[in-house]
N, CA, C and O of each residue as an XYZ file, in Angstrom:
696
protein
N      97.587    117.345    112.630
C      96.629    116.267    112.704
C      96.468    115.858    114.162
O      97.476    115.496    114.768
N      95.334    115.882    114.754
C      94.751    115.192    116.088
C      95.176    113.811    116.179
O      95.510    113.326    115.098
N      95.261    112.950    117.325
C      95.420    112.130    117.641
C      94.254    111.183    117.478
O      93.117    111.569    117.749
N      94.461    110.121    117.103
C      92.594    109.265    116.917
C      92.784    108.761    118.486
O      93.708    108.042    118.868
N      91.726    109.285    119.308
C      91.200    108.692    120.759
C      90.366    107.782    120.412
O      89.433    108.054    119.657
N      90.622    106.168    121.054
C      89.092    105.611    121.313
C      88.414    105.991    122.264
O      88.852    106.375    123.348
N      87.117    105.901    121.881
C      86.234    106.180    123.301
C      86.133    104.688    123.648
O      86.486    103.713    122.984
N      85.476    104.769    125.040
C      85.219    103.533    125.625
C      84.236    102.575    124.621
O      84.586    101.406    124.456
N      83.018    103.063    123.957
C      81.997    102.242    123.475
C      82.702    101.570    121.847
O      82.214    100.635    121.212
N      83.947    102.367    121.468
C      84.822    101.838    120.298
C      85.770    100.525    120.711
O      85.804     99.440    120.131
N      86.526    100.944    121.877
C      87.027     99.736    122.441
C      86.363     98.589    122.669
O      86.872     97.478    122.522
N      84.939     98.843    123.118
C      84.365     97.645    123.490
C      83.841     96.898    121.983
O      83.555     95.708    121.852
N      83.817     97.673    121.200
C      83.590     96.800    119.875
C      84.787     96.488    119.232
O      84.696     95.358    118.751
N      85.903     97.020    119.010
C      87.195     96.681    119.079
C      87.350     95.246    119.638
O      87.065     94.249    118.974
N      87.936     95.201    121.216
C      88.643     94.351    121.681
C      88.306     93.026    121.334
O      89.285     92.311    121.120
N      86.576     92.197    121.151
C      87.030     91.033    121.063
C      87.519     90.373    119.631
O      87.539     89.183    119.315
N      87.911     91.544    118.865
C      88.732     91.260    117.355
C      90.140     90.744    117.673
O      90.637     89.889    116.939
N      90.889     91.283    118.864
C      92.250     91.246    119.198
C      92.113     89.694    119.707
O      91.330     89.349    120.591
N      92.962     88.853    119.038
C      93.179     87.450    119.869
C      94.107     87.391    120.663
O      95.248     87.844    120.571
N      93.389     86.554    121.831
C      94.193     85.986    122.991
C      94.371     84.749    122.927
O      93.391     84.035    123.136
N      95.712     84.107    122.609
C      95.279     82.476    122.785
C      97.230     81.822    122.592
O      98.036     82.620    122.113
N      97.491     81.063    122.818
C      98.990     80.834    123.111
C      99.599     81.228    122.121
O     100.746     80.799    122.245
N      99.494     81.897    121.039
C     100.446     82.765    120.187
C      99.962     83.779    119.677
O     100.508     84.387    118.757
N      98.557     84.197    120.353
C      98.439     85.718    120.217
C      98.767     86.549    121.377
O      99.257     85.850    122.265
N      98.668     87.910    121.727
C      99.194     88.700    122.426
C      98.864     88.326    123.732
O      98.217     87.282    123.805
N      99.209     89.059    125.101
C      99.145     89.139    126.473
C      97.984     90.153    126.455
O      98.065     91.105    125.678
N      96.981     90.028    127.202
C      95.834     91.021    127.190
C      96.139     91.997    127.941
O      95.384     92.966    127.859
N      97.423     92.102    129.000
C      98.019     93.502    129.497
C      97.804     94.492    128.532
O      97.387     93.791    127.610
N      97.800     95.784    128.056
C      97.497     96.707    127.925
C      97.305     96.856    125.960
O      97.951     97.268    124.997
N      96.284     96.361    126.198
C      96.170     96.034    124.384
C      95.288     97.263    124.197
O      94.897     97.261    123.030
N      94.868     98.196    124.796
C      93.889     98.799    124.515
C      95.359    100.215    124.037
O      95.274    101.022    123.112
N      96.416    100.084    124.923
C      97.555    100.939    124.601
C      97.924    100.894    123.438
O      97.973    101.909    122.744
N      98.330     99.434    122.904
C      98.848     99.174    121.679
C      97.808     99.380    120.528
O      98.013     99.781    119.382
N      96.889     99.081    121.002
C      95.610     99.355    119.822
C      95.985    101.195    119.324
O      96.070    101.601    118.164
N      96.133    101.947    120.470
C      95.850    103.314    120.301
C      97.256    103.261    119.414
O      97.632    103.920    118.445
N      97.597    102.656    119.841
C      99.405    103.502    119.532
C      99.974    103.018    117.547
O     100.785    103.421    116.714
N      98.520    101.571    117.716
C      98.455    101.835    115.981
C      97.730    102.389    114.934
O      97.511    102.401    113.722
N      97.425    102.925    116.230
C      96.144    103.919    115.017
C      96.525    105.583    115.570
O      95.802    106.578    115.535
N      97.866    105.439    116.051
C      98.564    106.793    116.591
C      99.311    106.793    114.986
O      98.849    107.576    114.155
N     100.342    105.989    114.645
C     100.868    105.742    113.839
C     100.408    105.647    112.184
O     100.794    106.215    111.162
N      99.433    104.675    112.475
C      98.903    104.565    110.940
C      98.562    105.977    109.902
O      98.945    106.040    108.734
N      97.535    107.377    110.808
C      97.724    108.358    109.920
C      98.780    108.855    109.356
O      99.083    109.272    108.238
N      99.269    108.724    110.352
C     101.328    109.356    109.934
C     101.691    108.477    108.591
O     101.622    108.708    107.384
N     102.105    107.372    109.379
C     102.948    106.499    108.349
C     104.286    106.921    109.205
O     105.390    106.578    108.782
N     104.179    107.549    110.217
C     105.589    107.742    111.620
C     106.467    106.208    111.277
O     106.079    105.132    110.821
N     107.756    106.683    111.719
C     108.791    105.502    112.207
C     107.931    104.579    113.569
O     107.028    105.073    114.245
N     108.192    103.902    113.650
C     107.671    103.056    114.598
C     108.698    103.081    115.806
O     108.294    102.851    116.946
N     109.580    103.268    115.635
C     110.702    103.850    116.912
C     110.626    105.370    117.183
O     111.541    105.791    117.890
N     109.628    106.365    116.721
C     109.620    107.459    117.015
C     108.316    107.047    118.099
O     107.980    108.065    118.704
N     107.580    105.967    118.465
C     106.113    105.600    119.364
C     106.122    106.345    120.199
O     107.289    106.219    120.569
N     105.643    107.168    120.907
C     105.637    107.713    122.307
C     105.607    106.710    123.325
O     104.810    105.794    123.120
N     106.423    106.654    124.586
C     106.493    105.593    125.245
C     104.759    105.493    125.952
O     104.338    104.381    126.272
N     104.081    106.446    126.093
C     103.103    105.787    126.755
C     101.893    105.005    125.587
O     100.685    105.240    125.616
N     102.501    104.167    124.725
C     101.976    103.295    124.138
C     102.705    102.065    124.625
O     102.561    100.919    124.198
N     103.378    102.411    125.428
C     104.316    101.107    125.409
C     105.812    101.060    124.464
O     106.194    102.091    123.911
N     106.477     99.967    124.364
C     107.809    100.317    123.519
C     107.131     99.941    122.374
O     106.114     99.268    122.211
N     108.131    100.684    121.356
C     107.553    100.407    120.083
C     107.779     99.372    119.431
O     107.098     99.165    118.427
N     108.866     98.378    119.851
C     108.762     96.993    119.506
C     107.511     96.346    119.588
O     106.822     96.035    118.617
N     107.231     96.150    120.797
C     106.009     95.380    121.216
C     105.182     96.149    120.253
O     104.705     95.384    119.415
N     104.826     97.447    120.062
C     103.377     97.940    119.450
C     103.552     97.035    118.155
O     102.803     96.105    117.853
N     104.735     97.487    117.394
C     104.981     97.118    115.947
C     104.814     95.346    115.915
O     104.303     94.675    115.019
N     105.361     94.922    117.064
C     105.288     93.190    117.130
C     103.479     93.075    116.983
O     102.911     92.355    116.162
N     102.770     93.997    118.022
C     101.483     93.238    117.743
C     100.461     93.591    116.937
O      99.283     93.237    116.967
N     101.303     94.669    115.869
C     100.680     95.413    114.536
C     100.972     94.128    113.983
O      99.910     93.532    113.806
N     102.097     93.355    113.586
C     102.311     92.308    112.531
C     101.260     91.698    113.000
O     100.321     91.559    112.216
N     101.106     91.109    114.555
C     100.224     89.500    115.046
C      98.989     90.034    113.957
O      98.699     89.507    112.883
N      98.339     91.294    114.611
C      97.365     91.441    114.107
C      97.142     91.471    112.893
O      96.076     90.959    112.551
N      97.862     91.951    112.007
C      97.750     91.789    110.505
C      97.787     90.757    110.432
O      96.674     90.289    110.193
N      98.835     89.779    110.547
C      99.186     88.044    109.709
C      97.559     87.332    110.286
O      96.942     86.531    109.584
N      97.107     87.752    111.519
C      95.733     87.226    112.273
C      94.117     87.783    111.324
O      92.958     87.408    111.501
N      94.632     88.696    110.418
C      93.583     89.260    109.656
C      92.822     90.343    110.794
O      91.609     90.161    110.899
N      93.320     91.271    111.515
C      92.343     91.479    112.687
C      91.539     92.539    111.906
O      90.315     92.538    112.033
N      92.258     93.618    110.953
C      91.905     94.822    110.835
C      90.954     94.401    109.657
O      89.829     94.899    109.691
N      91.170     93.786    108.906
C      89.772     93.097    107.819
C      88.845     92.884    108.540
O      87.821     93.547    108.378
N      88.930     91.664    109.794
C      87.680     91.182    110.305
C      87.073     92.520    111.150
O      85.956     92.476    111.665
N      87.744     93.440    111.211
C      87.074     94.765    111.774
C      86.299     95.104    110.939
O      85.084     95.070    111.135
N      86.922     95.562    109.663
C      86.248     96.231    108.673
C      85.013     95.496    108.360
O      83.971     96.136    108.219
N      85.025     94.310    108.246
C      83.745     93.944    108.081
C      82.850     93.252    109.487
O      81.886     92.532    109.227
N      83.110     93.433    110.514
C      82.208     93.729    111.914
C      81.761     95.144    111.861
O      80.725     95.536    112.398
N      82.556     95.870    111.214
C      81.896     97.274    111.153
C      80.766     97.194    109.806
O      79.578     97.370    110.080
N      81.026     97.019    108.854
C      80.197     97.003    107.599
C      78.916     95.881    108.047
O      78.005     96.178    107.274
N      78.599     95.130    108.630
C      77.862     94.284    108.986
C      77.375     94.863    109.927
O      76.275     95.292    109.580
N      77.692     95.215    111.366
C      76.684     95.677    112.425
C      76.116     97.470    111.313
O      75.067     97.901    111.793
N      76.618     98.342    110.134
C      76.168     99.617    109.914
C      74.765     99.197    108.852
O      73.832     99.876    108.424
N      75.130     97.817    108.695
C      74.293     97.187    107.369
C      72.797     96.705    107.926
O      71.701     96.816    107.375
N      73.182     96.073    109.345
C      72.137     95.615    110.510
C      70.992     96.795    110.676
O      69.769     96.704    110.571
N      71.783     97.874    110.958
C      71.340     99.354    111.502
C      70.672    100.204    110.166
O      69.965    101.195    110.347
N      71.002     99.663    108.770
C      71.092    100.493    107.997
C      71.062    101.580    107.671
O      70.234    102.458    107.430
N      72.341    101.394    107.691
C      73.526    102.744    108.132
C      74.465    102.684    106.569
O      75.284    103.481    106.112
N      74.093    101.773    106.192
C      75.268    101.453    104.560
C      74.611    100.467    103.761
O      74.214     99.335    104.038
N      74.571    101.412    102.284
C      74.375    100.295    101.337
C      75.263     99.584    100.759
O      76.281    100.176    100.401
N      75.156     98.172    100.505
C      76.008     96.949    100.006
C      75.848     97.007     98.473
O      76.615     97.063     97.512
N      74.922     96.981     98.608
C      74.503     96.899     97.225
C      75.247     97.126     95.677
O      75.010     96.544     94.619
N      76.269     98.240     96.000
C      77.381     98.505     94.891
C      78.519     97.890     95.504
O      78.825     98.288     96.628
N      79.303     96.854     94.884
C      80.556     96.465     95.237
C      81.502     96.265     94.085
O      81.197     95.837     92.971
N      82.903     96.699     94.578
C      83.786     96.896     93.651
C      84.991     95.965     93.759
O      85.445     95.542     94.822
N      85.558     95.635     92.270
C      86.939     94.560     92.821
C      87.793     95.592     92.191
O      87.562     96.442     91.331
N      88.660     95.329     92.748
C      90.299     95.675     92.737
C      91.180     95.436     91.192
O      91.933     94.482     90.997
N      91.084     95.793     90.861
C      91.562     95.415     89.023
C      92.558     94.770     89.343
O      92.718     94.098     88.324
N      93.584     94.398     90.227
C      95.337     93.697     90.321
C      94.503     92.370     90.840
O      95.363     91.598     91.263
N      93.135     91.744     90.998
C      92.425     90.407     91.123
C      91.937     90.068     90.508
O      91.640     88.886     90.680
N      91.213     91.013     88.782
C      90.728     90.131     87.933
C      91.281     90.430     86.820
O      91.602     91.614     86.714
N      91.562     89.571     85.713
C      92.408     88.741     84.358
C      91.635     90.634     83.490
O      90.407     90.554     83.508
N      91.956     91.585     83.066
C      91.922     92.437     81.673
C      91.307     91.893     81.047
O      90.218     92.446     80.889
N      91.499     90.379     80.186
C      91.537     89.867     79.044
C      91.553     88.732     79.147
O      92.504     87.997     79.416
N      89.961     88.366     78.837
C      89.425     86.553     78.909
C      90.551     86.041     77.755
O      91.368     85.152     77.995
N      90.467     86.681     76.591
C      91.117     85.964     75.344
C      92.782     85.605     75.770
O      93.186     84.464     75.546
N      93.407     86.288     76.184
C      94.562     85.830     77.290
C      95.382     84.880     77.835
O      96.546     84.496     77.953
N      93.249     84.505     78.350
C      93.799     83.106     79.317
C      93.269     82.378     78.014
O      92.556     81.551     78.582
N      93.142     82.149     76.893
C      92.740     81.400     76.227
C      91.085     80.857     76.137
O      90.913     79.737     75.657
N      90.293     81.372     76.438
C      88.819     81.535     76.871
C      88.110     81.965     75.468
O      88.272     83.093     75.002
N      87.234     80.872     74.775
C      86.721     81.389     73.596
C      85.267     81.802     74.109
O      84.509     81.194     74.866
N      85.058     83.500     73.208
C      83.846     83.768     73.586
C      83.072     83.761     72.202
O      83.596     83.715     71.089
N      81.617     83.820     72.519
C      80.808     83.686     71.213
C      80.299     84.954     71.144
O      79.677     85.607     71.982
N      80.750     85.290     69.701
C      80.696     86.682     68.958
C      79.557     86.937     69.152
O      79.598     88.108     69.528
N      78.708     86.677     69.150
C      77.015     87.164     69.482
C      77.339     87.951     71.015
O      77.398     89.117     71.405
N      77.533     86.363     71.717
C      77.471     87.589     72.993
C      78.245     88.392     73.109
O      77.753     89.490     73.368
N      79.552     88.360     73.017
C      80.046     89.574     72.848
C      79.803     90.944     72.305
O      80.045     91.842     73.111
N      79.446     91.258     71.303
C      78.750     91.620     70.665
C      77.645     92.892     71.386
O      77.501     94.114     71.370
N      76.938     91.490     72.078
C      76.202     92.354     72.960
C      76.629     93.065     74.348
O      76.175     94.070     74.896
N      77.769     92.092     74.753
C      78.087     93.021     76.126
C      78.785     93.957     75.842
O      78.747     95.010     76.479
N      79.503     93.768     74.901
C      79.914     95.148     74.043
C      78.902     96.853     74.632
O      79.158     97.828     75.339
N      77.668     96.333     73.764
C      76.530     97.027     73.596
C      76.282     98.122     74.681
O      76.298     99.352     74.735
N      76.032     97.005     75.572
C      75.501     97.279     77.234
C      76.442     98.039     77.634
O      76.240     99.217     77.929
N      77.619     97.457     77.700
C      78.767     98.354     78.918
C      79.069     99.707     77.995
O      79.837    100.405     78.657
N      78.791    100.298     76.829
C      78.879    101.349     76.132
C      77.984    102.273     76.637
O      78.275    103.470     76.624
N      76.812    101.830     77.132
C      75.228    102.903     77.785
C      76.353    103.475     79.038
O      77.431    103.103     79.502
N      75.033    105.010     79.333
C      75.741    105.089     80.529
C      74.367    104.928     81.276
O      73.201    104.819     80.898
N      75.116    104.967     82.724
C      73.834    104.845     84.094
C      73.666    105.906     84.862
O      74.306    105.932     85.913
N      73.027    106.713     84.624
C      72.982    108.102     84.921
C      72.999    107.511     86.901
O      73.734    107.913     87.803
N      72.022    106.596     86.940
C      71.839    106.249     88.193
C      73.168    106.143     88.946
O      73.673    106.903     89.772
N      73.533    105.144     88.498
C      75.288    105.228     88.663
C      76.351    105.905     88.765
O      77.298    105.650     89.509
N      76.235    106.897     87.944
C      76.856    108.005     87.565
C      76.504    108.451     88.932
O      77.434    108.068     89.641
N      75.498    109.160     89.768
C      74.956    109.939     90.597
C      76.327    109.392     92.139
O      76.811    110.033     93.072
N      76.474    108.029     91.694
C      77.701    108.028     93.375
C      78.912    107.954     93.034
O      79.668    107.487     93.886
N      79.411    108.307     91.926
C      80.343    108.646     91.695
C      80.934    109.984     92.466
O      82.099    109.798     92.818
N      80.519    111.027     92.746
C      80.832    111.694     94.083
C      81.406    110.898     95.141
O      82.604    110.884     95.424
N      80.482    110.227     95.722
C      80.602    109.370     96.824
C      82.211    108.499     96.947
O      83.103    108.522     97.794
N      82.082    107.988     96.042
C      83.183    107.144     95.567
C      84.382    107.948     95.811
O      84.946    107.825     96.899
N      84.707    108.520     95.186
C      85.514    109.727     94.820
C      85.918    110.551     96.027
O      87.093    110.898     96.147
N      84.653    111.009     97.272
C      85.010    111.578     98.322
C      85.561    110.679     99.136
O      86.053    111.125    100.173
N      85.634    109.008     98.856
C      85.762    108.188     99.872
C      87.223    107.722     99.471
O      88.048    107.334    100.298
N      87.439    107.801     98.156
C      89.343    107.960     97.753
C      90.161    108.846     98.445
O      91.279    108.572     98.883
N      89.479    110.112     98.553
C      90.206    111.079     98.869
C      90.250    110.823    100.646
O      91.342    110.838    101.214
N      89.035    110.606    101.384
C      89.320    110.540    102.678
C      90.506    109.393    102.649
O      91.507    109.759    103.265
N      90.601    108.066    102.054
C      91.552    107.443    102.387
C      92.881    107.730    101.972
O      93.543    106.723    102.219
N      93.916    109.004    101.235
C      94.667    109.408    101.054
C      94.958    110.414    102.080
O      96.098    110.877    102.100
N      94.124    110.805    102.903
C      93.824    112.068    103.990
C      95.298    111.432    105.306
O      95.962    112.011    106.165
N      95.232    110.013    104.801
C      96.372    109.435    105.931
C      97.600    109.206    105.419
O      97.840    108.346    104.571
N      98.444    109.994    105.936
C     100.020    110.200    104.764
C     100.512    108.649    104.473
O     100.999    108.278    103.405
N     100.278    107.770    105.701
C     100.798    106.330    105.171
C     100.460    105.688    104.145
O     101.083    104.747    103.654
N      99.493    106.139    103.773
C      98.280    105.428    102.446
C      98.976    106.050    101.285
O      99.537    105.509    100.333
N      98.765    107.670    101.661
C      99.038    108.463    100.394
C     100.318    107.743     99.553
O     100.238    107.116     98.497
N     101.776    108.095    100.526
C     102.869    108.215    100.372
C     103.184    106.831    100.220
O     104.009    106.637     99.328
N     102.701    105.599    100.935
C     102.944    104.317    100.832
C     104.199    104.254    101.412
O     105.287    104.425    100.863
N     103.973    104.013    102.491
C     105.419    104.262    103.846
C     105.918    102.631    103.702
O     107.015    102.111    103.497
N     104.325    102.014    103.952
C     104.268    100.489    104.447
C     104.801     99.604    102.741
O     104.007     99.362    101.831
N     106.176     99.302    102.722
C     106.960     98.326    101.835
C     106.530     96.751    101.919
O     106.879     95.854    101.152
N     105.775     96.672    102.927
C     105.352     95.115    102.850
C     103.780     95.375    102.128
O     103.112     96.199    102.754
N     103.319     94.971    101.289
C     102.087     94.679    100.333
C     100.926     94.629    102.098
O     100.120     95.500    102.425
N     101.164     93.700    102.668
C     100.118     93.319    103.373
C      99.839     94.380    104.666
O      98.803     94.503    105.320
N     100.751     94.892    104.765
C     101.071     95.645    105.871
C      99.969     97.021    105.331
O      99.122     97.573    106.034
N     100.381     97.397    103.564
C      99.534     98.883    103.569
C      98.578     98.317    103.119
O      97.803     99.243    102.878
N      97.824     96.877    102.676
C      96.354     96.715    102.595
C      95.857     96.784    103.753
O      94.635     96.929    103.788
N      96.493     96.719    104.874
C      96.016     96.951    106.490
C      95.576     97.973    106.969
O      94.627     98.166    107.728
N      96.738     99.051    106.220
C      96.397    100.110    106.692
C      95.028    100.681    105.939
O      94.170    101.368    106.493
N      95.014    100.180    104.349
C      93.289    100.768    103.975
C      92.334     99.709    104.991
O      91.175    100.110    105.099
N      92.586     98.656    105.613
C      91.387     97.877    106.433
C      91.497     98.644    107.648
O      90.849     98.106    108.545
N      92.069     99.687    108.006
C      92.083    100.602    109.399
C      91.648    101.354    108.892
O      90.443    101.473    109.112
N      92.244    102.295    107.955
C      91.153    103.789    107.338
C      90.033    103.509    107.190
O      89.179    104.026    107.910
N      89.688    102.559    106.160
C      88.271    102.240    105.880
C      86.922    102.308    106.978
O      85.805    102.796    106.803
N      87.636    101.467    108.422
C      86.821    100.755    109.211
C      86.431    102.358    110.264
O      85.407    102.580    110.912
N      87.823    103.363    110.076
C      87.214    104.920    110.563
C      87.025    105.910    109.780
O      87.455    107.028    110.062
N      86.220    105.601    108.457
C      85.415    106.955    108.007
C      83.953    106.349    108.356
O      82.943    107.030    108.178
Protein backbone atom coordinates (compact mmCIF):
# COMPACT_ATOMS: atom_id res chain seq x y z
CA UNK A 1 0.00 0.00 0.00
CA UNK A 2 1.29 3.66 -1.03
CA UNK A 3 1.56 6.22 1.34
CA UNK A 4 -1.52 8.90 1.23
CA UNK A 5 0.56 12.30 0.18
CA UNK A 6 -1.28 15.57 0.61
CA UNK A 7 -0.87 17.80 -2.10
CA UNK A 8 -0.63 21.38 -1.33
CA UNK A 9 -4.37 22.38 -2.63
CA UNK A 10 -5.65 19.32 0.06
CA UNK A 11 -3.80 20.92 2.86
CA UNK A 12 -5.11 24.14 2.17
CA UNK A 13 -8.64 22.79 2.54
CA UNK A 14 -7.58 20.66 5.37
CA UNK A 15 -5.82 23.05 7.72
CA UNK A 16 -8.43 25.50 8.79
CA UNK A 17 -10.41 22.25 10.29
CA UNK A 18 -7.30 21.74 12.71
CA UNK A 19 -7.89 24.09 15.85
CA UNK A 20 -5.58 26.46 17.25
CA UNK A 21 -6.66 28.01 20.40
CA UNK A 22 -5.30 27.48 24.21
CA UNK A 23 -6.09 23.77 24.31
CA UNK A 24 -5.81 22.90 20.86
CA UNK A 25 -2.52 22.05 19.20
CA UNK A 26 0.79 24.31 18.45
CA UNK A 27 0.53 25.14 14.67
CA UNK A 28 4.38 23.99 14.40
CA UNK A 29 4.23 21.26 12.05
CA UNK A 30 0.57 20.11 11.89
CA UNK A 31 0.71 19.54 8.35
CA UNK A 32 3.41 16.53 9.63
CA UNK A 33 1.03 15.20 12.06
CA UNK A 34 -1.89 15.47 9.74
CA UNK A 35 0.22 13.18 7.24
CA UNK A 36 1.40 10.90 9.82
CA UNK A 37 -2.49 10.19 10.60
CA UNK A 38 -3.49 9.38 7.61
CA UNK A 39 0.06 7.42 7.32
CA UNK A 40 -1.40 5.27 10.01
CA UNK A 41 -5.08 5.14 9.64
CA UNK A 42 -4.88 2.70 6.36
CA UNK A 43 -2.74 0.37 8.36
CA UNK A 44 -4.37 0.41 11.62
CA UNK A 45 -0.05 0.41 12.41
CA UNK A 46 1.02 0.66 16.20
CA UNK A 47 1.34 4.20 16.75
CA UNK A 48 4.91 3.71 18.22
CA UNK A 49 5.95 2.03 15.01
CA UNK A 50 5.34 6.31 13.41
CA UNK A 51 8.26 7.04 11.34
CA UNK A 52 10.08 9.78 13.08
CA UNK A 53 9.72 12.21 10.28
CA UNK A 54 6.12 12.67 11.38
CA UNK A 55 7.33 13.72 14.43
CA UNK A 56 7.21 11.39 17.74
CA UNK A 57 4.46 9.32 17.85
CA UNK A 58 3.19 10.52 21.07
CA UNK A 59 2.54 13.89 19.93
CA UNK A 60 0.96 12.44 16.47
CA UNK A 61 -1.33 10.02 18.57
CA UNK A 62 -1.88 13.07 21.28
CA UNK A 63 -3.20 15.22 18.37
CA UNK A 64 -5.18 12.25 16.67
CA UNK A 65 -7.24 12.17 20.15
CA UNK A 66 -7.43 16.48 20.20
CA UNK A 67 -8.73 16.03 16.90
CA UNK A 68 -11.20 13.40 17.33
CA UNK A 69 -12.67 14.57 20.96
CA UNK A 70 -12.66 18.30 18.68
CA UNK A 71 -14.89 16.43 16.01
CA UNK A 72 -12.22 17.51 13.30
CA UNK A 73 -12.50 14.48 10.95
CA UNK A 74 -16.57 14.69 10.84
CA UNK A 75 -16.42 18.42 10.30
CA UNK A 76 -14.10 17.38 7.32
CA UNK A 77 -16.30 14.93 6.06
CA UNK A 78 -18.90 17.18 5.79
CA UNK A 79 -16.74 20.42 4.39
CA UNK A 80 -16.03 17.88 1.89
CA UNK A 81 -19.71 16.65 1.18
CA UNK A 82 -20.87 20.31 1.11
CA UNK A 83 -18.19 22.14 -1.04
CA UNK A 84 -18.77 18.36 -3.78
CA UNK A 85 -22.64 19.19 -3.29
CA UNK A 86 -21.87 23.14 -4.16
CA UNK A 87 -19.95 21.80 -7.34
CA UNK A 88 -22.33 19.03 -7.92
CA UNK A 89 -20.13 16.55 -7.63
CA UNK A 90 -22.61 14.32 -5.11
CA UNK A 91 -26.01 13.46 -4.66
CA UNK A 92 -27.64 13.95 -1.09
CA UNK A 93 -30.54 12.97 -1.88
CA UNK A 94 -30.32 9.16 -0.57
CA UNK A 95 -29.37 9.14 3.10
CA UNK A 96 -28.88 6.36 5.37
CA UNK A 97 -28.97 5.81 9.34
CA UNK A 98 -26.98 3.47 11.09
CA UNK A 99 -29.36 0.73 12.59
CA UNK A 100 -27.26 0.82 16.39
CA UNK A 101 -29.37 4.75 16.33
CA UNK A 102 -32.78 3.75 15.60
CA UNK A 103 -35.32 1.60 18.14
CA UNK A 104 -36.12 -2.14 15.60
CA UNK A 105 -39.40 -1.99 17.30
CA UNK A 106 -41.88 1.00 17.95
CA UNK A 107 -44.08 -1.65 19.97
CA UNK A 108 -40.97 -1.99 22.40
CA UNK A 109 -40.88 1.33 23.44
CA UNK A 110 -44.49 0.98 24.11
CA UNK A 111 -45.80 3.16 21.05
CA UNK A 112 -49.41 2.21 19.94
CA UNK A 113 -49.82 2.08 16.23
CA UNK A 114 -53.15 2.09 14.29
CA UNK A 115 -53.73 -1.13 12.45
CA UNK A 116 -54.88 0.64 9.35
CA UNK A 117 -51.76 2.34 9.04
CA UNK A 118 -49.83 -0.21 9.64
CA UNK A 119 -51.31 -2.23 7.55
CA UNK A 120 -50.44 -0.06 4.94
CA UNK A 121 -46.81 0.60 5.56
CA UNK A 122 -46.68 -2.89 5.72
CA UNK A 123 -47.88 -2.74 2.01
CA UNK A 124 -45.44 -0.15 0.70
CA UNK A 125 -42.13 -1.32 2.23
CA UNK A 126 -43.01 -4.98 0.61
CA UNK A 127 -42.84 -3.19 -3.30
CA UNK A 128 -39.56 -3.10 -4.66
CA UNK A 129 -37.80 0.17 -6.28
CA UNK A 130 -36.23 -0.95 -9.16
CA UNK A 131 -35.00 2.78 -9.12
CA UNK A 132 -33.40 2.08 -5.94
CA UNK A 133 -32.37 -1.08 -6.51
CA UNK A 134 -30.13 0.49 -9.52
CA UNK A 135 -27.44 2.11 -6.51
CA UNK A 136 -27.23 -0.57 -4.79
CA UNK A 137 -23.89 -1.22 -6.70
CA UNK A 138 -22.82 2.04 -5.61
CA UNK A 139 -23.48 1.43 -2.09
CA UNK A 140 -21.89 -1.75 -2.01
CA UNK A 141 -18.65 -0.50 -3.97
CA UNK A 142 -18.47 2.23 -1.33
CA UNK A 143 -18.50 -0.64 1.69
CA UNK A 144 -15.95 -2.31 0.14
CA UNK A 145 -13.63 0.82 -0.55
CA UNK A 146 -14.06 1.51 3.19
CA UNK A 147 -12.80 -2.02 4.33
CA UNK A 148 -9.83 -1.46 1.63
CA UNK A 149 -8.18 0.19 5.06
CA UNK A 150 -7.03 -2.74 7.37
CA UNK A 151 -7.93 -0.44 10.48
CA UNK A 152 -11.62 -0.38 9.50
CA UNK A 153 -11.61 -3.91 8.26
CA UNK A 154 -9.90 -5.58 11.26
CA UNK A 155 -11.10 -2.89 13.86
CA UNK A 156 -7.60 -2.16 15.41
CA UNK A 157 -9.23 1.12 17.00
CA UNK A 158 -10.86 -0.43 20.70
CA UNK A 159 -12.15 2.97 21.54
CA UNK A 160 -15.85 3.23 19.68
CA UNK A 161 -14.98 6.89 18.81
CA UNK A 162 -11.64 6.54 17.71
CA UNK A 163 -12.83 3.82 14.66
CA UNK A 164 -16.00 6.07 13.85
CA UNK A 165 -13.04 8.50 13.03
CA UNK A 166 -11.40 6.47 11.20
CA UNK A 167 -14.73 5.85 8.74
CA UNK A 168 -14.91 10.08 9.00
CA UNK A 169 -11.16 9.89 7.39
CA UNK A 170 -11.90 7.06 4.80
CA UNK A 171 -15.04 8.49 3.85
CA UNK A 172 -13.76 12.17 3.42
CA UNK A 173 -10.81 10.22 0.80
CA UNK A 174 -12.82 8.21 -1.62
Amino acid sequence: MTRVQLTDAEWKFVRPYLPIGEYGPYPERLREQFAGVLLRSPTGGQWREMPAEFGAWSMVHNRFRQWRDAGVFEALLNGMLTEAARRGEVDLSLVSVDSTTVRAHHGASGVRLDPERLAAVEKAAAGHDTDLHKDRNTVERTINRMKAWRGIATRYDEIPTSYLTGFHLRASMI
